[in-house]
N, C-alpha and C positions, 0 to 999 in steps of 0.2 A: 530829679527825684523819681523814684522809683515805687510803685503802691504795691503791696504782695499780698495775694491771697495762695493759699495751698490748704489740703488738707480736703476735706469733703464738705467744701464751701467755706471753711471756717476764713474770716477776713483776719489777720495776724498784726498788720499796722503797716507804717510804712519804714522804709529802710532808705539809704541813702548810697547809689552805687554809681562808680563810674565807670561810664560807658565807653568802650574806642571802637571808631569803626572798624575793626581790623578787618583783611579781607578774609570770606569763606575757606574753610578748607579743601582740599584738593575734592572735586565732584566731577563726575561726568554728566552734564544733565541732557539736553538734546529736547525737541521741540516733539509735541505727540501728534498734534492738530495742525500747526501751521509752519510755515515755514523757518527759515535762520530770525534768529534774534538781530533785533536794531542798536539803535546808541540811547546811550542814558539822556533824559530831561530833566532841568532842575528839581532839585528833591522840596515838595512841603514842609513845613514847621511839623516838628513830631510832636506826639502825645505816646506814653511806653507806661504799660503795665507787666510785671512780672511778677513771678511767686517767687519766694525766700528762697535763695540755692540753701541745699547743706552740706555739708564737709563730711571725709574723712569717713570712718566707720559708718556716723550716722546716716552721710550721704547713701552708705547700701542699704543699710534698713531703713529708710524710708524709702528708696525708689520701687518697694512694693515686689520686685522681680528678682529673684535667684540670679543673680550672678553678673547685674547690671547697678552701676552706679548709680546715683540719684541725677534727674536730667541737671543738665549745665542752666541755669535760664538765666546769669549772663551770658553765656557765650550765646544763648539763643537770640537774645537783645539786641545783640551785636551783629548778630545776624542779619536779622529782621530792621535795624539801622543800615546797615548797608545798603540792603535791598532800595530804599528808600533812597538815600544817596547815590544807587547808580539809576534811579528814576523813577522808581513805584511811587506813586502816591502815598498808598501806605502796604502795609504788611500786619499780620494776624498772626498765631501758633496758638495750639492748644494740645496739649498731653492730659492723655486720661490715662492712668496708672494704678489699677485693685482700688478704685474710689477715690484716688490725691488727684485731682486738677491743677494743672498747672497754664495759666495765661498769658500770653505776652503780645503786644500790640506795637507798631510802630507809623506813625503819620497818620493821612485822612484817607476814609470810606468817600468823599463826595470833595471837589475839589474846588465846584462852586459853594457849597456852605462852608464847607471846612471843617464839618464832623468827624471826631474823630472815629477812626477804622474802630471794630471791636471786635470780639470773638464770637459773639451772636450773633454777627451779619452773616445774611444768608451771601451765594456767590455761585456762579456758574462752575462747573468742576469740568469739564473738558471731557479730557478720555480715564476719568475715572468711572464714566458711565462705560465703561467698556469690563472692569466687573462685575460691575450688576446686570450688563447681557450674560456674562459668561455663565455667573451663577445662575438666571434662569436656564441656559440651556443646558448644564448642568443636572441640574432638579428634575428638566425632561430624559433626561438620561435613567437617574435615580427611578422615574415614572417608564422606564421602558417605550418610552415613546420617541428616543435618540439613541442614534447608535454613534459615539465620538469616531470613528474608525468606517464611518457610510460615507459614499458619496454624496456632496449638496446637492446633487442632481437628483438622490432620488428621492428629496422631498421638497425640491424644486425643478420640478425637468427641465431641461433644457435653459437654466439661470449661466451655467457656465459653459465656455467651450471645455474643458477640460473634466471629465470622469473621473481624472485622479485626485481630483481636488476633494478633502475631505474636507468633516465637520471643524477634525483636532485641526489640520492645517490650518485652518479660516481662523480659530480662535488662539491659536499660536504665533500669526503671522507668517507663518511658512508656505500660502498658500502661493505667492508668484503673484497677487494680482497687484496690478499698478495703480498706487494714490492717487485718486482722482483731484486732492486738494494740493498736491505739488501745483498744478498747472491752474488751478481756482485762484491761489494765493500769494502765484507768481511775484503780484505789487502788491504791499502788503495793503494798504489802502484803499484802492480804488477797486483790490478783490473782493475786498468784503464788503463797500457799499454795492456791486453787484449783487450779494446775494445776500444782505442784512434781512432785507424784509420777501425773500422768496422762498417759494416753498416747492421742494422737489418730491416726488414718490422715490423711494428707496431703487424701484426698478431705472427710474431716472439717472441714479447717481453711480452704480452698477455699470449702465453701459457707457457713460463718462470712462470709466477705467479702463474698457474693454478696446475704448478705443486706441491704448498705447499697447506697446507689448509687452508681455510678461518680465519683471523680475528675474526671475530662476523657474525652473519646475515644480512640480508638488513637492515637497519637502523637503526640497534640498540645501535651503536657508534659510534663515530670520532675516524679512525686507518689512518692517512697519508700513501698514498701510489699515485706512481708516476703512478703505473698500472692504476690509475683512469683517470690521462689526456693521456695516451696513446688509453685508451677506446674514451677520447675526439675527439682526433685528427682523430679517424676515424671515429666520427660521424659527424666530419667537411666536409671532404673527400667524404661519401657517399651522404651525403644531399646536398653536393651542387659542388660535381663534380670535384670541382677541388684538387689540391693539398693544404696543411693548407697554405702555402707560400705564392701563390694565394688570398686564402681566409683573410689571416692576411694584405696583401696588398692592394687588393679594399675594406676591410672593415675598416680599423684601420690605418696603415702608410699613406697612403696617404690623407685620408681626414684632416689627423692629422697633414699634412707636418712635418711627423717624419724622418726626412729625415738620420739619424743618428743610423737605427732599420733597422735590416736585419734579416733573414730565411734563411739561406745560406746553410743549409744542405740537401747533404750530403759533401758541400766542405768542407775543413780544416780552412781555413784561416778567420781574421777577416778584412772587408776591411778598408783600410783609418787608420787614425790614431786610435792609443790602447794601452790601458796598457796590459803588457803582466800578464801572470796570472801562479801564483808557487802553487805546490801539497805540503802541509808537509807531510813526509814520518810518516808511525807510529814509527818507529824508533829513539830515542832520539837521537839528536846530528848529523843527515844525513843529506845532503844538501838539499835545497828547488828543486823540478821535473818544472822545466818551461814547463807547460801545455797547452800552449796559443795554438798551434795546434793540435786540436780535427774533428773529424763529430759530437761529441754530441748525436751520433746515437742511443746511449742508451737511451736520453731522448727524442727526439726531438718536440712533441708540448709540456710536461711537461717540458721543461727546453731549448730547443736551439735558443733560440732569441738574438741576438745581439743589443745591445742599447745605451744610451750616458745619463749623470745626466738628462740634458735638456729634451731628449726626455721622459724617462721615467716621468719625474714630468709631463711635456703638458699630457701625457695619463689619470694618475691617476687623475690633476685637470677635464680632460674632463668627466673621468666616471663617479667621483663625482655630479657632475656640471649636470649631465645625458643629456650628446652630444652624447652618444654612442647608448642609447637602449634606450627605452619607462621608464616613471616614473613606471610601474608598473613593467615591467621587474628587473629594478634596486631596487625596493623593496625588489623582490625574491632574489635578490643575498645579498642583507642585512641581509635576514634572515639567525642567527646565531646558532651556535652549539657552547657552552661551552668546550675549549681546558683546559682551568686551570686558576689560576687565574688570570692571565692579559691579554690573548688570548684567541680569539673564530674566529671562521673561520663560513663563509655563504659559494658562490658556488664563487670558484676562489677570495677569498677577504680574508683578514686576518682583523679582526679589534684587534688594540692592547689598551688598558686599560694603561695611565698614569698616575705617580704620583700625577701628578696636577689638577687631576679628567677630564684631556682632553682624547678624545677616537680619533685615526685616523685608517686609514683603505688605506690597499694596500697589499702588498704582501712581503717575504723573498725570495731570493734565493741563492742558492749553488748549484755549479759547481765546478770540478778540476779547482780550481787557482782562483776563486773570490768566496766573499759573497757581500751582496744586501740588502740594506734593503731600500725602495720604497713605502713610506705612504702620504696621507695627509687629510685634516682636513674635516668634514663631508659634509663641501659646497663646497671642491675644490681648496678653497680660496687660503691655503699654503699648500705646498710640500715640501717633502724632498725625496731625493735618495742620501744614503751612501754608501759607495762601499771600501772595501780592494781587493788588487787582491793578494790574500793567500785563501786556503779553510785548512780541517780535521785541524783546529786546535780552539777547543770551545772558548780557552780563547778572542780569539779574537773577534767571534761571536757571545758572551755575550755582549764585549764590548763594539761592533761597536753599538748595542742594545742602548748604554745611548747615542748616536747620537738624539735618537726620543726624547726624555727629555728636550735637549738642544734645538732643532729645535721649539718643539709648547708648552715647558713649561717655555721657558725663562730660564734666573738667578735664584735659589732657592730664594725665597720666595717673589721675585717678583709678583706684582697684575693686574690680570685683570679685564677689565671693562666689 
C-alpha cells in the first residue's frame, strides 16, 4: 500500500501500487568523500510513501516545468526499494516542483527502533557542503574581496608549494593536490574509528595532502580531492574573519530560512530529528557500524553540513534561480569541466547528463552512514534530494543515481512539451 500526498500539502488518499524492485538505470555514480563502495547487508522491513504519479498530457501540466514530464514516483519507489534491498536501511526523496511536493520513503531511519526513515529527517550531506563553500567564496568575489583567477598564495602565503595554484583551480578540482582521505580511509572501518571523534585544524589536513605528490599540474585535469574545499574553508575563514559556521549562516541558512541546516562541528551530535546513519564494513557479511556520531572533522567545510530534503532543494532551487550570487558569478560556477560521460563538474556544482537529454545540476555526497544525491533543473524550477543513510557500499550509490531519471525524466517514454 502506497499513501499519496501531492499538490501543496494537499493529502489526496491512498492508492494501491505495485512495486518491483527493478534495478536502477544506467548511472555513473562514484564516491565524493570515501573511498569504493562495499557489499549489500540484509535489507529492513520497508514503510513507502509516495505521491500520485500522473499520466499522459496531464503528467506535463502538472510537473509544473516547461518541457519535463511529471516526476515518475513509482519508478522513484522502485528506486528507493532497491536501495534498501542492496542494504540501506532505509531511503528518503523529495521533489519540490513551483509548490507540488512530492514524497517518497523506503525502510528504517533507526535500525534499533525501527522507525520509520521520513522526509523530515535531518541527515548529514557529505560534499554537498562543498556548494555552500563555493557560494560563499563566490559572493567574496561578488564583494571584490576574491579574485577566482589569484593565486591561494596570496591570501594565504605560503599554504601551497605551487603559485600556480588558483582560487578557480581549488574549487574546480583542477588544482593537482592529493586527497588526504584516499589514505585516511584506506579500511573503511577502523579509518573512521581513528578519526570519529578527532578533531583536525584545516592547516592539519592540508599538510596530510602535501605529503603525497601531486595529481597533475594546475589545471591541467579534474582529480577530485577533498583537499581542494579544505583549502576553501580557509579562504572563507581568512577573508572574512569569521569561522565557515558563521560565514555559512549570515550568508546562506538564514536568508534561506533553512532552518533544518546546521555546522555543528566540532560537536558529535545531529540536532532534532535524524535518520541515523550505518558504515558497511569492507568485510562481507559484518554488521552495519551506526556512524551517526561523528565531528566530520576530517571533512568539515568539504563535507560537514547537516541538512533536511526540504532544505536542501530551497538551496539548490535558490542558486539556480541566482538568489544567491550575481548572474555573472553564477555563470562562472557553470562553467564546466568534462568528468566522463554523463558528469562534468564547474566550481562546487556537479552538472549531471540524462537519459532524457535533461541536464540538472547540484551536487553528491558521501559521508560515514549516508549518500546524497541533491540536483535540480537549470531554472530552479524542480528539485530533487535523495538520501540512503548507508555509505562504502557502490551498489547502492549507483542506484540511488536512477532517483534523478525518475525525478526530471518522468515514466520512460513519456513526452515533453
Amino acid at each position: 500500500m502506497v499513501s499519496a500526498t501531492v499538490g501543496r500539502g494537499a493529502v489526496l488518499g491512498a492508492v494501491a501500487l505495485s512495486l518491483l524492485a527493478v534495478p536502477a538505470r544506467a548511472a555513473t555514480g562514484g564516491p565524493d568523500a570515501e573511498g569504493p563502495g562495499g557489499r549489500a547487508a540484509a535489507p529492513p522491513p520497508a514503510h513507502d510513501t509516495a505521491a500520485l504519479p500522473a499520466s499522459g498530457t496531464a503528467a506535463l501540466r502538472a510537473s509544473g516545468t516547461t518541457g519535463l514530464a511529471a516526476p515518475d514516483t513509482a519508478g522513484l519507489a522502485a528506486v528507493l526499494k532497491s536501495a534498501v534491498a542492496q542494504g540501506a536501511p532505509g531511503a528518503l526523496a523529495r521533489i519540490d516542483d513551483h509548490g507540488r511536493t512530492y514524497r517518497v520513503t523506503h525502510g528504517v531511519a533507526d535500525r534499533a527502533t525501527r522507525r520509520a526513515i521520513s522526509t523530515d529527517d535531518r541527515f548529514r550531506v557529505g560534499s554537498v557542503t562543498k556548494t555552500f563553500s563555493a557560494v560563499v567564496l563566490l559572493q567574496l568575489v561578488d564583494e571584490h574581496r576574491l579574485s577566482l583567477d589569484a593565486p591561494v598564495n596570496r591570501y594565504l602565503p605560503g599554504l601551497l608549494p605551487d603559485d600556480r595554484i588558483t582560487v578557480r583551480h581549488v574549487l574546480s578540482h583542477r588544482s593537482g593536490l592529493y586527497d588526504y582521505s584516499n589514505d585516511m580511509f584506506a579500511s573503511s572501518v577502523s579509518g573512521f574509528e581513528a578519526v570519529r571523534k578527532k578533531v583536525f585544524t584545516y592547516r592539519q589536513l592540508v599538510a596530510l595532502s602535501l605529503k603525497k605528490p601531486r595529481t597533475n599540474a594546475p589545471g591541467a585535469a579534474y582529480s577530485y580531492s577533498n583537499t581542494n574545499f579544505v583549502v576553501a574553508g580557509l579562504l572563507i575563514e581568512k577573508l572574512t574573519g569569521q569561522p565557515v559556521r558563521t560565514a555559512y549562516q549570515n550568508r546562506i541558512i538564514e536568508p534561506l530560512k533553512l532552518d533544518d541546516t546546521f555546522y555543528v562541528h566540532p560537536d558529535t551530535a545531529i540536532p532534532g530529528r535524524y535518520a541515523r546513519g550505518y558504515l558497511t564494513p569492507d568485510t562481507a557479511g559484518a554488521p552495519l557500524v551506526d556512524a551517526t556520531a561523528q565531528t566530520v572533522s576530517w571533512a568539515q567545510s568539504a563535507g560537514a553540513i547537516i541538512s533536511s530534503a526540504h532544505d536542501l532543494d530551497v538551496f539548490y532551487s535558490a542558486l539556480l534561480e541566482g538568489r544567491l550570487m550575481s548572474a555573472a558569478r553564477l555563470a562562472e560556477m557553470e562553467r564546466f569541466t568534462k568528468v566522463n560521460s554523463t558528469t562534468a563538474y564547474g566550481l562546487g556544482l556537479r552538472r549531471r547528463d540524462l537519459t532524457c537529454g535533461v541536464s540538472v545540476y547540484g551536487h553528491t555526497g558521501a559521508v560515514q552512514g549516508y549518500y546524497t544525491y541533491a540536483f535540480s533543473t537549470k531554472d530552479g524550477g524542480r528539485s530533487l534530494t535523495a538520501v540512503v543513510n548507508t555509505s562504502n557500499n557502490g551498489k547502492v550509490l549507483d542506484t540511488l543515481a536512477g532517483a534523478l531519471e525518475s525525478a526530471f525524466c518522468g515514466k520512460p517514454g513519456a513526452a515533453g512539451g
